[in-house]
N, C-alpha and C positions, 0 to 999 in steps of 0.2 A: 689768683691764677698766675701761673711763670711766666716771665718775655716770651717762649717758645710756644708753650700752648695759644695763647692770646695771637700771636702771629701766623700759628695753622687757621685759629677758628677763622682770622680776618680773611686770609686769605681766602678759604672754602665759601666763605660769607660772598666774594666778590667775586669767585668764578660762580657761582648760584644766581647771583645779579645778574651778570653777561650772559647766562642763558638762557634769564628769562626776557632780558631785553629783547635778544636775539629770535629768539621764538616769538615775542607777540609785534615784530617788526612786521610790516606790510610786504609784501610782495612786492617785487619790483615791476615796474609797468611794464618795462622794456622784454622783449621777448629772452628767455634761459641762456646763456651765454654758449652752450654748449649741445642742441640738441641731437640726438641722433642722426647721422647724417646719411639721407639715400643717394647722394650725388657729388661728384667733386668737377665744381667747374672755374677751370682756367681760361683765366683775363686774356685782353691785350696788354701789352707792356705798359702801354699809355696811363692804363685803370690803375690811379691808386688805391690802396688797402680797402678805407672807411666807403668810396664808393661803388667798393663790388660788393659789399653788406647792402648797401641801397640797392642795386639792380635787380639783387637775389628776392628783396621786401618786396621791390615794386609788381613783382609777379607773385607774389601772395606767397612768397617761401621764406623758409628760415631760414638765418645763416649761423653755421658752426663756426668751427675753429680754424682761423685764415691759415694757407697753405704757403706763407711767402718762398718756399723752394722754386715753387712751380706756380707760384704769381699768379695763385687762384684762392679760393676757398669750398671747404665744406658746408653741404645745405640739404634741406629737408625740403624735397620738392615733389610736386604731383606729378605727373607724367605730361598731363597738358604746360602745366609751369615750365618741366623740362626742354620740351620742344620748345616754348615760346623764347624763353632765354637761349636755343642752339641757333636762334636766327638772328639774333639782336648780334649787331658789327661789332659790340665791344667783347663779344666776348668767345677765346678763342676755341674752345670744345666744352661739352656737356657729357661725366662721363658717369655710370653707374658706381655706385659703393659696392664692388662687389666684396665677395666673403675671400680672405685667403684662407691657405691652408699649405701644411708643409709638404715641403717635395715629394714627390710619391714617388719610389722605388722603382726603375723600370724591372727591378727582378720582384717574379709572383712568388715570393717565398713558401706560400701555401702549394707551391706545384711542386717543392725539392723535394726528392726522392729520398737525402738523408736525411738527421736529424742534428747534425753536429753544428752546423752553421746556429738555429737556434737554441742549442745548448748555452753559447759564450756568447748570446745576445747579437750576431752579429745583421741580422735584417733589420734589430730596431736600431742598429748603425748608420744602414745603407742610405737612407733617404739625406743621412748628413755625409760619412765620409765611406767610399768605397777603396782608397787607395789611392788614389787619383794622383801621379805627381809622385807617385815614393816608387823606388825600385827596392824589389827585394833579389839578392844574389843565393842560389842554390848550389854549394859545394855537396857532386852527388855525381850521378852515373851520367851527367848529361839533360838534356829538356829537348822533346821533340814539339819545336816551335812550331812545326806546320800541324799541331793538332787544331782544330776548329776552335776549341773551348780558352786559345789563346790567342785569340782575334783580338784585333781594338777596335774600335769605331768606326775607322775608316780603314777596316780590313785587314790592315796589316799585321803581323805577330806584336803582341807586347812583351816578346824575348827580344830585346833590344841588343843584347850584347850575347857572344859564345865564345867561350876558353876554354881552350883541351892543354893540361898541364900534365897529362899521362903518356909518354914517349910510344908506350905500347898500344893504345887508342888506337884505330883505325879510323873512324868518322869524329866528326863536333855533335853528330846528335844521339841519341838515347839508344841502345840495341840492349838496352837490360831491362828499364822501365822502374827502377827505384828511382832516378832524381823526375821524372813524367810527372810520377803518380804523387811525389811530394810538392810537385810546383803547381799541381793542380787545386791541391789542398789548400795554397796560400792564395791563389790567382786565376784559378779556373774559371770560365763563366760558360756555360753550357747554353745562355738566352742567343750567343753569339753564332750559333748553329743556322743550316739551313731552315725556315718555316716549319718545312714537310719533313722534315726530321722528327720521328716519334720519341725522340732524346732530346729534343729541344726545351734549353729550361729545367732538365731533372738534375741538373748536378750543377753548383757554382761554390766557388772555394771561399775563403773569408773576405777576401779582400778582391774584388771582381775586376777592377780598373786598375791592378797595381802593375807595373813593366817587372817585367825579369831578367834577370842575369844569372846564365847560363856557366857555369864554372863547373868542368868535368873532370875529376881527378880518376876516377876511374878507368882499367880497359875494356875491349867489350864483355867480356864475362861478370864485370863487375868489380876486379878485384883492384884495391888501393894499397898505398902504406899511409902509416902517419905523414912522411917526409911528400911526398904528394898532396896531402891536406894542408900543410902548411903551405907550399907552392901555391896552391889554390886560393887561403888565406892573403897569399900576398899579392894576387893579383888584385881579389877583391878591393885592397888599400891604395895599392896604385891606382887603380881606374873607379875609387869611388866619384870624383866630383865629374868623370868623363859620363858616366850611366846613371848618377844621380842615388847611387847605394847607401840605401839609412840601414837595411837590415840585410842578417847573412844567417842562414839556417844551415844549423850541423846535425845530418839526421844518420848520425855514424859516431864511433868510438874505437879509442885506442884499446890492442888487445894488452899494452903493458900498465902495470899499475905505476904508478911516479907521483910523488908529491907536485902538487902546482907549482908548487916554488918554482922548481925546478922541470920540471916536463916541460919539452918543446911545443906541441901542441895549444899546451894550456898555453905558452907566452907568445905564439901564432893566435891566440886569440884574444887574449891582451892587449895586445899591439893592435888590433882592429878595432876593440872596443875602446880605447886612448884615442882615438882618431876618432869615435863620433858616431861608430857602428855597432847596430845593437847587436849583441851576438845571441843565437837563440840554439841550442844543443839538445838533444834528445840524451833521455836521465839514461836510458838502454833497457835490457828485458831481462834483469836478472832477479827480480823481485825483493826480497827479502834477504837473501847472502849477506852475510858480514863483507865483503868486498862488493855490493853491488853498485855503490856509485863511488868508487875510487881509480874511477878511468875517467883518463882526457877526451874528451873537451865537458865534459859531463860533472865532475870534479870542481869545475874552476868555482872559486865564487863569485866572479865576478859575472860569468855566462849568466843569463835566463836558462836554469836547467828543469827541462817540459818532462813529467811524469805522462801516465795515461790512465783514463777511466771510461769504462764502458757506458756511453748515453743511455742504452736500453732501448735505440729509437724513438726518441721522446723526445718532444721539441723542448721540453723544461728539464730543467736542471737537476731537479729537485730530489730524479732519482739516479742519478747519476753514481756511479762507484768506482772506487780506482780499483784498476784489473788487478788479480795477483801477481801477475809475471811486469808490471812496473818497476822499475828499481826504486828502490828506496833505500833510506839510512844516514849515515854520515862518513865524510870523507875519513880517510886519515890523516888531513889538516883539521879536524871537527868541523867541518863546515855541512850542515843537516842540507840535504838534498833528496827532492826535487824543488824547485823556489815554485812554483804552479804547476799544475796537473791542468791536466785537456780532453778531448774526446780521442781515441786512437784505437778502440778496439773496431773492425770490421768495416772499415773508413772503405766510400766507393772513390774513387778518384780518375783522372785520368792514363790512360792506357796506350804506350804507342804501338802503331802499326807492326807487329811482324818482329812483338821482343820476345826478350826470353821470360819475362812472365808470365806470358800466356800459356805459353808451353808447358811450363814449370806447372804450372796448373790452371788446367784447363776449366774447370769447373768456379773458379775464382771471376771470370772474364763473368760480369755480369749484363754486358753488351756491347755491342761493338765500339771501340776506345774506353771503355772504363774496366778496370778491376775495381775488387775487395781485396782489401789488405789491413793488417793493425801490427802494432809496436808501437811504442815510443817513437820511433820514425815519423809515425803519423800523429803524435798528437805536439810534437814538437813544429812541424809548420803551420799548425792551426793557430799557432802562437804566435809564428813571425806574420801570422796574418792580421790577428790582431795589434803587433805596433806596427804596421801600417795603417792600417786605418789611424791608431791615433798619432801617427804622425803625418798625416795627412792635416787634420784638426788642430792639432798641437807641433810646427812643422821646428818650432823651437826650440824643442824639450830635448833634453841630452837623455844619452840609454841611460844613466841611472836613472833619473827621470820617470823614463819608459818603462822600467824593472819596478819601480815604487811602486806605479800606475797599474801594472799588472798585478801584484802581491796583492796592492790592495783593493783593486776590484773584488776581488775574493770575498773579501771581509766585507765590502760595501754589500756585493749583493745577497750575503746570509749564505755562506759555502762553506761549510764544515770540513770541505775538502782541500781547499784550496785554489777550487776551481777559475782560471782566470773567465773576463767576459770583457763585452766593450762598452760598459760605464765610463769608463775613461774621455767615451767618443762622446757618451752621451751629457757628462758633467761639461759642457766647455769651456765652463770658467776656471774650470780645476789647475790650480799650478803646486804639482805632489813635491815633496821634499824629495831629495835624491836619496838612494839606493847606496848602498856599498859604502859610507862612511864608516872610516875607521877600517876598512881591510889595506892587508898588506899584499902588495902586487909584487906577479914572478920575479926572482933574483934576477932575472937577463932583461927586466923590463925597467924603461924610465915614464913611471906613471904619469908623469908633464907632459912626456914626446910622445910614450910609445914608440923609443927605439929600442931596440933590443943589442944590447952590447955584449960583442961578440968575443969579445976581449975574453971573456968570462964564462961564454958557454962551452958546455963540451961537446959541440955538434956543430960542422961548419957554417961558416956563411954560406954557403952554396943553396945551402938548406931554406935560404929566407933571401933571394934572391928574387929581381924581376922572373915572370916567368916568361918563360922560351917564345921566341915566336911562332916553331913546328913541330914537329914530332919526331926530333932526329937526336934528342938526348937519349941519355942509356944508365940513369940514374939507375941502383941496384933498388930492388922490392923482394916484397917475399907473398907468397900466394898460402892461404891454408883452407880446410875443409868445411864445409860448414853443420853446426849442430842444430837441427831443425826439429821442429814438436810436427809428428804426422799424424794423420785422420787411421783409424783401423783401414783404410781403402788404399793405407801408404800415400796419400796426398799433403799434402802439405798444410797445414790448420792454420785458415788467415787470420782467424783470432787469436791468433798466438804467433804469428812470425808477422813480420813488415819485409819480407823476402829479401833484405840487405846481404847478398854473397860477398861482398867486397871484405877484404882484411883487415878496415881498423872496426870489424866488430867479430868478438867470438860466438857471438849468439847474432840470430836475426833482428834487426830494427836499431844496434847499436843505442 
């Protein structure tokens, strides 16, 4: 027999020994070191260790496993034991073992009226992260903070901040009702309503605790330019650590095509994303066209660029499909976009009082402050709602990071689509590899700072400048028409437009 063999048999031979020792060993007298414990009772200071095991004995109970945080121990005691040891002087309370269990959700997800929130997992989020502590920033028509469904806690709006960067604006809050109905998707909590509100609780957005920021590049008809969204962009950068902004949804698109290199836009969001902001862009609604994601901000690779798929109303995933009027494709950098798809066909959201949404279609208004709407528009803040949440959980994580986290939630949960969810929130020990290694960032960007050198661009600095304190600039813009899909009744088909009139999209939903 070899040294080798000979040295397994010995071994096996002596772990065979040890357990037969071990098994016909006697019981130990002394009671189980460890038994299930119905009671945790804490000492006086005075009691050391070894005699609050004696105290626990002398009343006919068992003692577990000592508690020295809280200068007690665990024990298995009757009810009569219990009382008798809450009167004895040493010792300082007698309390049940009760059962925990994890935080229960003050939202009844079983009562949401949509189905999107459960699509991307986000109620088996809520009991851990709802936002709490993250601001997301809305570049869009405005946010009417005095909607109910934007209450915080203690009543107040959690639109914590509002910037009008469009000279032609007349108010800071919403008269169109696209950036409303998108900040409601990320932020909404409809529990926040009155009791007696037969709307209480039917609608709440991904992320229900998260603050907003209020950034309005549009006027009140809605209409913007690029050079407006970049202003908007740079407000957002200025005042991220004043409003605490980790995320910025762009639920809009450039009508010119431009390589990223080079496109302003695209290096307006580069330069946010270089500073720590996840930037989150809607893919647009052009579906399948050879040009259909070769528009800024939608383009960049570096953005989180959100596709759309129809949930079917269905709390699972499962049947889930991306709509045909999604953009999809690859840039003219080759960069394949959409990076995750969302729920965004027929999305209810919130509605402000007395826009032009309602008007626009009237049959849309599903009750008082909410419409229906879809585009890309809409499935792109279902996104920025999910990294809030896992920046809430993960408050360390950098937007690549964040963009890793979403791709590959996808794949974690078995999504042939791409569908993002918040696995992310739910793995909490996850630390994902970064995102975007290996791309090459805009000519006018320094991927270290995120400044943008002006030396070089062909578009002034004026363009990427603090923005204005009021509304008395007179930057030029340009307004155009819009091409919308209508119902035979001539109304407007919310499954197919996200009602974005504004100019940096040719189509609804940008």
């Amino acid at each position: 027999m070899s040294v080798g063999i000979r040295a397994v048999v010995c071994a096996t031979a002596l772990l065979t020994l040890l357990a037969v020792l071990f098994a016909a060993a006697p019981a130990p007298a002394h009671e189980p070191v460890a038994p299930r414990a119905t009671h945790i009772v804490q000492f006086s200071a005075q009691v050391p260790q070894i005699e609050q095991a004696r105290i626990v004995r002398a009343v006919g109970g068992r003692p577990a496993a000592p508690l020295p945080l809280i200068h007690g121990i665990g024990a298995r005691l009757s009810e009569r034991a219990a009382a008798q040891l809450a009167r004895d002087d040493r010792v300082h309370a007698v309390s049940s073992n009760g059962r925990v269990a994890p935080q229960a959700s003050r939202i009844d997800a079983s009562a949401l009226a949509t189905a999107y929130p459960a699509a991307v997992m986000a109620p088996d989020a809520w009991p851990t992260a709802t936002g709490s502590g993250v601001t997301v920033a809305v570049i869009d028509t405005g946010i009417e903070g005095a909607h109910p469904d934007f209450k915080g806690a203690d009543g107040s709006s959690r639109v914590i901040g509002s910037a009008v960067v469009n000279p032609l604006a007349g108010t800071a809050t919403d008269r169109y009702g696209h950036g409303t109905h998108v900040a409601g998707i990320i932020a909404g909590d409809g529990t926040r309503r009155d009791p007696a509100d037969p709307e209480r609780g039917r609608y709440v957005g991904i992320a229900p605790d998260a603050n907003l920021v209020s950034i309005k590049i549009a006027d009140e008809d809605g209409r913007a330019t690029v050079l407006d969204a970049i202003y908007g962009l740079q407000f957002a950068v200025d005042h991220r650590d004043e409003y605490g902004i980790r995320v910025l949804n762009l639920s809009l698109e450039s009508t010119v095509k431009e390589s990223y290199r080079t496109d302003p836009l695209d290096a307006a969001v580069e330069a946010a994303w270089f500073r720590g902001i996840v930037v989150v862009a809607a893919a647009g609604n052009r579906g399948g066209d050879a040009d259909a994601v070769h528009y800024a901000p939608g383009n960049d690779p570096y953005a989180i660029t959100v596709g759309a798929v129809n949930d079917q109303g269905t709390a699972t995933p499962r049947d889930d499909a991306v709509t045909p009027w999604s953009s999809r494709g690859t840039s003219q950098d080759g960069v394949a976009k959409p990076d995750v798809v969302a729920p965004g066909s027929g999305i209810v959201s919130t509605l402000p009082a007395q826009s032009a949404y309602g008007e626009l279609c009237p049959s849309c208004v599903t009750s008082e402050g909410y419409f229906r709407a879809g585009g890309t528009s809409m499935s792109a803040p279902v996104v920025a709602g999910l990294a809030a949440l896992l920046l809430q959980v993960h408050p360390g994580w950098t937007p690549d990071q964040v963009k890793r986290a979403l791709k590959r939630s996808a794949e974690m949960a078995g999504s042939t689509i791409g569908e993002a969810n918040a696995m992310g929130v739910l793995l909490t020990t996850w630390n994902p590899a970064a995102a975007n290694v290996g791309l090459t960032a805009n000519t006018l960007v320094d991927s270290a700072t995120g400044a943008i050198d002006y030396t070089r661009s062909s578009w002034s600095r004026s363009s990427w400048s603090s923005a204005p304190e009021g509304l008395s600039a007179t930057w030029a813009r340009s307004s155009w028409s819009c091409d919308c899909s209508l119902l035979p009744s001539g109304e407007v088909d919310p499954a197919r437009s996200s009602w974005s009139r504004s100019s940096w999209s040719t189509r609804f939903g940008g």
